[in-house]
N, C-alpha and C positions, 0 to 999 in steps of 0.2 A: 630319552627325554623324560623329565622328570617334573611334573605341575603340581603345586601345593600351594591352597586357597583357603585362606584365613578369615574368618566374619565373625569375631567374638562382639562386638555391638551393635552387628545386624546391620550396620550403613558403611563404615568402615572395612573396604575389605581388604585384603594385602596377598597378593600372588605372587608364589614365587617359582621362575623358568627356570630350569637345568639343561643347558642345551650340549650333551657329550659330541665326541670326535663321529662315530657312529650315527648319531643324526642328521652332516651335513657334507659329511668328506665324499658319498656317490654323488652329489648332486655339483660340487666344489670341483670332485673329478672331470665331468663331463662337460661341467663350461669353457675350464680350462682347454679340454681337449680340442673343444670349438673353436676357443682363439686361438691355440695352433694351428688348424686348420688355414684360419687366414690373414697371419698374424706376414707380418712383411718387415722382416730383419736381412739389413744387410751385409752379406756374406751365405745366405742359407735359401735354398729354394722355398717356394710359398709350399707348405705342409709339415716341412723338416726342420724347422728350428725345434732346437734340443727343450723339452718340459723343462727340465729344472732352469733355462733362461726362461719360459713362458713361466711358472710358477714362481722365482724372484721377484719379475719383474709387475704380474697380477695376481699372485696368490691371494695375499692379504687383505684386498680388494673384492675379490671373487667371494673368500669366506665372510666376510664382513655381510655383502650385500646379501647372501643364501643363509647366512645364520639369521638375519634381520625379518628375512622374508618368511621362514621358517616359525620363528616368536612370532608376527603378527597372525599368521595362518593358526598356529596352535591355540594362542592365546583365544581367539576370538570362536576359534570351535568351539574349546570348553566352557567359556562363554553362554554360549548359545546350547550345547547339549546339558548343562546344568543348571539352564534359567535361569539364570545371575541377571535383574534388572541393572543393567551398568549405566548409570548418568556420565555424559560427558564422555570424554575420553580417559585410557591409562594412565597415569603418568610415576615416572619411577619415581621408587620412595628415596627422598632428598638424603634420608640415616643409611640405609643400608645398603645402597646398592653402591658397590664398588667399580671401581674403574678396570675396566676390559685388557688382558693382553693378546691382542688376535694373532700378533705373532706365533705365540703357542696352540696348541691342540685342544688346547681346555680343558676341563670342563667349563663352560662358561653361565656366570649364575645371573637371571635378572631380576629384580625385583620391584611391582610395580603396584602404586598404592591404585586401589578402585573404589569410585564413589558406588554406592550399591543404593539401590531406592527403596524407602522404608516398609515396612508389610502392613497394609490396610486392607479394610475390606471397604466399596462404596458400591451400596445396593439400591436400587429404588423401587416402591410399590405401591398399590394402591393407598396404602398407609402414608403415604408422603401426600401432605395436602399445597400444593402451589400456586399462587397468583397468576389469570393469565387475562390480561386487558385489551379484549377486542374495543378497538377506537371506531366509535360512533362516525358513518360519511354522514351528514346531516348536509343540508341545502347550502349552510354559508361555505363548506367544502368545496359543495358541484360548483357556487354562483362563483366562488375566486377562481376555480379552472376552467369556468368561462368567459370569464374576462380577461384571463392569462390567455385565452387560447385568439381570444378575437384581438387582444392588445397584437401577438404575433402575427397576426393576420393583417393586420392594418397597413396602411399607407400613407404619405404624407400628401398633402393637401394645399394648394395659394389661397392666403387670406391674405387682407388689407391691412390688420391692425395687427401688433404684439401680441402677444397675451405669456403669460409664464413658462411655458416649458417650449415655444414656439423658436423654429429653429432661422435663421435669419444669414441671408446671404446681403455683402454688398462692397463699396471700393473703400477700402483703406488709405490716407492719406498722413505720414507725420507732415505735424504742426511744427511750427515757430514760434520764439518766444511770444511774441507778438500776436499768434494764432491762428496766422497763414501757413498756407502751403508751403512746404519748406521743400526749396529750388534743389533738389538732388535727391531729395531727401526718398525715405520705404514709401512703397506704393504698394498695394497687392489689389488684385480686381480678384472679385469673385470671392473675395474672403469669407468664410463660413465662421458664423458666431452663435451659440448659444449662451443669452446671458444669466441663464438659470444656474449655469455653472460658478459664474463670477462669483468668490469667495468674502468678496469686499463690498457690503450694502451701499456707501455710497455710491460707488460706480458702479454693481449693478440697478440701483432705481435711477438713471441717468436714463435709461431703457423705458421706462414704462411711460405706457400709453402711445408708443412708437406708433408712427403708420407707416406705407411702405411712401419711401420718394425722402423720408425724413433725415437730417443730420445730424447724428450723436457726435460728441465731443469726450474723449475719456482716454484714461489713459492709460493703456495693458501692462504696463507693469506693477501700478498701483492694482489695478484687479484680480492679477494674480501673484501675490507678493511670494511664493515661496511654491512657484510653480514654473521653473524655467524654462521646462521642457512646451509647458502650451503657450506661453509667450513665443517660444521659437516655431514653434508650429505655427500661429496666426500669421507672422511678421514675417516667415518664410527667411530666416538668419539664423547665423551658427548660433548654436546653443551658449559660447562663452561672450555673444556681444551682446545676450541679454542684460547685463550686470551692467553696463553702460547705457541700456535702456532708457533717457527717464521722461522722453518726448509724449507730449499730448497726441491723439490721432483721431482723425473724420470718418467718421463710417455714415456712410451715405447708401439707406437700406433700397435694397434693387428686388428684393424678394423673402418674404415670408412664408412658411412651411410649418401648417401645423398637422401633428401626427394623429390621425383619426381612426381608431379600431374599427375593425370588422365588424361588419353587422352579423348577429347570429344569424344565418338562413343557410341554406343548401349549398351555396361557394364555402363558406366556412365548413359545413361538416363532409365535406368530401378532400376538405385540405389538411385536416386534420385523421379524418381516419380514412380514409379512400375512398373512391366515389360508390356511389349506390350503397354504403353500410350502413348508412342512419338517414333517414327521412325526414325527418322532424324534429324538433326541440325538445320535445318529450323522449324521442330515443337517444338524441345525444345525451342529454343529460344524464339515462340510463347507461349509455356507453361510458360515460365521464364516472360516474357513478364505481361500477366494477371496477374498473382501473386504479379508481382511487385505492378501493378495499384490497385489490390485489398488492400494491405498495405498502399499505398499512398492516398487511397481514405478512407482509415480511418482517412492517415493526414489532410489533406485537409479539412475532417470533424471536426475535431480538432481545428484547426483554423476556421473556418468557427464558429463556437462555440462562443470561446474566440471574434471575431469579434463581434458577436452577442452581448456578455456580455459588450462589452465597448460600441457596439450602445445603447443599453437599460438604461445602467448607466446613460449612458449623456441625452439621451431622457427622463430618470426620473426626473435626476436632484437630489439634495443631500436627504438624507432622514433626518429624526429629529427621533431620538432615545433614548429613558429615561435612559441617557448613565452610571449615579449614580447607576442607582438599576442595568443594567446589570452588571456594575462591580462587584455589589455584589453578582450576578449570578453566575455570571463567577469565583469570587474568591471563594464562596460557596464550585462549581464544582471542584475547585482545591485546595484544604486546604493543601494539601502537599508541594505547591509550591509559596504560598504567594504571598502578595500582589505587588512584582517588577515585578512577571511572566504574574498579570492580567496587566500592566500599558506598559510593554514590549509587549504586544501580543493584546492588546486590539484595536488597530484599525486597523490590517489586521481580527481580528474575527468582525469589523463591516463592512467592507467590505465584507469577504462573509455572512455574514449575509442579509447585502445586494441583493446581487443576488441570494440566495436563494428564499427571497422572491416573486423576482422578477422571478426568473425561477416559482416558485411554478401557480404564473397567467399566464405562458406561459402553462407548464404542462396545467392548468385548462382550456384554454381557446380548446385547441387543442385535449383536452379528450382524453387525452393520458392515459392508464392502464395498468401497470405492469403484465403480465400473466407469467403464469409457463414457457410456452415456449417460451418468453422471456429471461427469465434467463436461461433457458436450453441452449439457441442461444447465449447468451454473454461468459455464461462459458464453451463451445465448441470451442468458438475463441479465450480464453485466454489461452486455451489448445495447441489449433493449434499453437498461437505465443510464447510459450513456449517452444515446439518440435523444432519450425521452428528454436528458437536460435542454437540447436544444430544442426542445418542442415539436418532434417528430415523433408521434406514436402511432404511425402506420406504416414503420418500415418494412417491409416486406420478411418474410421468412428464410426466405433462400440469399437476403442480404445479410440476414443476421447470423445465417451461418457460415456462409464465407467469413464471416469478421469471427467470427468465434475460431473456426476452423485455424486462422491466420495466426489467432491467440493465443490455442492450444501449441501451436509447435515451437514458440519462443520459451524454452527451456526455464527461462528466468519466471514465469507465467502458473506453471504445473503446481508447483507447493501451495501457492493462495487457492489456488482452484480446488485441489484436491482437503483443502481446509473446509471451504466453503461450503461442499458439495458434502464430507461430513458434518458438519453443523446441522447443515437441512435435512440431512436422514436425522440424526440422533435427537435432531428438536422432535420433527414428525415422529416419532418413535415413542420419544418420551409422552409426549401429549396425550397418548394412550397406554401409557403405564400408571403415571400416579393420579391421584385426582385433582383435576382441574378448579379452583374458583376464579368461575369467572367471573370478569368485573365489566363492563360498560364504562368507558369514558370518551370523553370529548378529548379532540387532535389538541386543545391548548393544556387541556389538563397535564396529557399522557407528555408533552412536551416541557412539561415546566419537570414532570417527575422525572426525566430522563437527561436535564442540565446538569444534575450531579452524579452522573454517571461516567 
């Protein structure tokens, strides 16, 4: 076998395989041999059917699949022991590579274009001066995820009067033109209504100043003109008889509910972080506190990142990319979606192609390695900030890693993690290589700067 690899522009490479008789015919031999072995022709016992009817009949097949296996195997050595950065995959060169006759012995020639990745250096040191914006927890922080936290805590409550956001049970009657009780007519008891929802100002102020025992007059389709699904929902009817809708109806209120948060005290801070952790309002607050900065200090890292990636860009300076054969990488990759979706998408994918690379000699330089508990660590935290959405920030430890645990072994899972989990070394890492300017800002600042991102 014979391999000769071409890089006269440095990203453009062109290989080319020679694969002789000699390369594949022991291996060609011995397959064959196998499917005589247990090859089941009628007229001959199982072992003794004659080679040259096994070789007619799978030769050309046999050599096909051992010469194919063979090129991928060498190709991908040489590859790897000459440090060839190869983007993408091989794919033969469209001019030269000629069409195969497997029938014969060959020699058989392949020739296959390789996108090669271009030669840069990307260093970082003390000498790199970087932005990094620790976000201020200040009090109006702690007091809204106090309020968040007691809003979740709360419970609803019987009052006599309406009031806006109050939620309102009672019986449903369509009317008649006339604006009686209509003899057959939708009924629903227990009906639940909130008229804070009603889209349509007339008919929701029909509502105000309600008491309970009172009879509103109005008419659900006009209140939700282009919402047919909670017309069906109140009225308790298929979803297509709403369009025939256009009857007036009595709600005759039987029960008012208004939703009243939690008081901050000692039920609240045991419901939130578990019992006997905080005593006091002054240590919740301290608790709320931490927590915040611990989420803010991932943003921060976040940014600090993305800073990173537009310092290193510019420090690199543009790259030069065999951008013909990636395309036809990329269109390769994507055959369902044709060639507008490679020309539409192709220079946000050289951009990160870009920084990938370019993270790849940060990663390298900093000896950064991916370990088990690494990913254990990241999908722990994805857990925690999944819970915490729904306002549980005292999940237990031992719950958070059964769901991690759960996490890790869906295959589909591994690559986000294993991304994740370098990002977090290679931020940590960096934060102590170049120097820091740090900046102080408030959570609306650091949020309005981070809209165009």
């Amino acid at each position: 076998m014979n391999i000769k690899f071409e890089n006269p522009d440095k990203v453009n490479g062109l290989m080319t395989i020679t694969v002789e008789k000699a390369d594949y015919e022991e291996k060609v031999t011995k397959t064959l041999k196998n499917y005589r072995k247990k090859a089941q022709v009628p007229g001959f016992r199982p072992g003794m059917v004659p080679m040259g009817l096994i070789k007619r009949q799978y030769g050309t097949a046999v050599k096909v699949e051992e010469v194919n296996k063979l090129l991928g195997e060498k190709l991908y050595e040489y590859i790897r022991e000459n440090k060839i950065q190869m983007l993408g995959e091989p794919l033969p060169n469209e001019e030269k590579q000629k069409a195969q006759d497997f029938e014969g012995d060959g020699p058989f020639e392949f020739v296959f274009d390789i996108a090669v990745a271009p030669e840069f250096k990307a260093e970082l040191s003390g000498r790199d001066k970087i932005d990094y914006y620790a976000i201020d927890v200040d009090d109006k922080l702690i007091d809204q995820q106090v309020q968040m936290y007691a809003s979740r805590g709360g419970q609803y409550e019987k009052v006599e009067n309406y009031e806006g956001n109050d939620m309102l049970k009672g019986d449903l009657r369509e009317l008649d033109a006339e604006g009686n009780t209509k003899e057959g007519g939708i009924t629903v008891s227990d009906a639940v209504l909130m008229p804070s929802y009603i889209k349509v100002d007339d008919q929701k102020k029909l509502f105000d100043g309600a008491k309970l025992g009172d009879i509103i007059t109005f008419n659900p389709r006009k209140a939700y003109p282009e919402n047919d699904a909670e017309v069906s929902s109140l009225l308790k009817i298929e979803r297509d008889a709403v369009k025939d809708m256009t009857a007036d109806f009595s709600f005759q209120i039987t029960e008012i509910s208004r939703y009243k948060a939690a008081e901050v005290n000692q039920t609240l801070f045991d419901q939130v972080f578990g019992e006997g952790v905080v005593k006091s309002e002054e240590e919740f607050r301290q608790k709320i506190a931490e927590n915040i900065k611990a989420q803010l200090t991932i943003d921060s890292d976040y940014k600090f990142l993305l800073d990173v990636r537009q310092h290193m860009e510019k420090k690199v300076g543009k790259l030069e990319f065999p951008e013909a054969l990636l395309k036809r990488v990329m269109l390769n990759n994507n055959k369902d979606k044709g060639a507008d979706y490679v020309e539409k998408n192709f220079e946000g994918s050289i951009k990160e192609l870009g920084w990938h690379l370019i993270k790849e000699q940060l990663v390298a330089a900093q000896n950064i390695k991916v370990e088990d508990a690494d990913l254990k660590k990241v999908a722990k935290e994805a857990m925690r900030a999944q819970f915490a959405q729904y306002g549980m920030s005292n999940v237990p430890d031992e719950l958070l890693e059964k769901y991690a645990d759960e996490q890790l072994k869906k295959r589909e899972n591994i690559d986000s993690f294993v991304d994740r989990a370098v990002d977090v070394k290679l931020t940590e890492a960096l934060k102590g290589v170049v120097k820091l300017n740090e900046k102080k800002v408030s959570l609306d600042d650091f949020n309005k700067m981070m809209q165009g991102k």
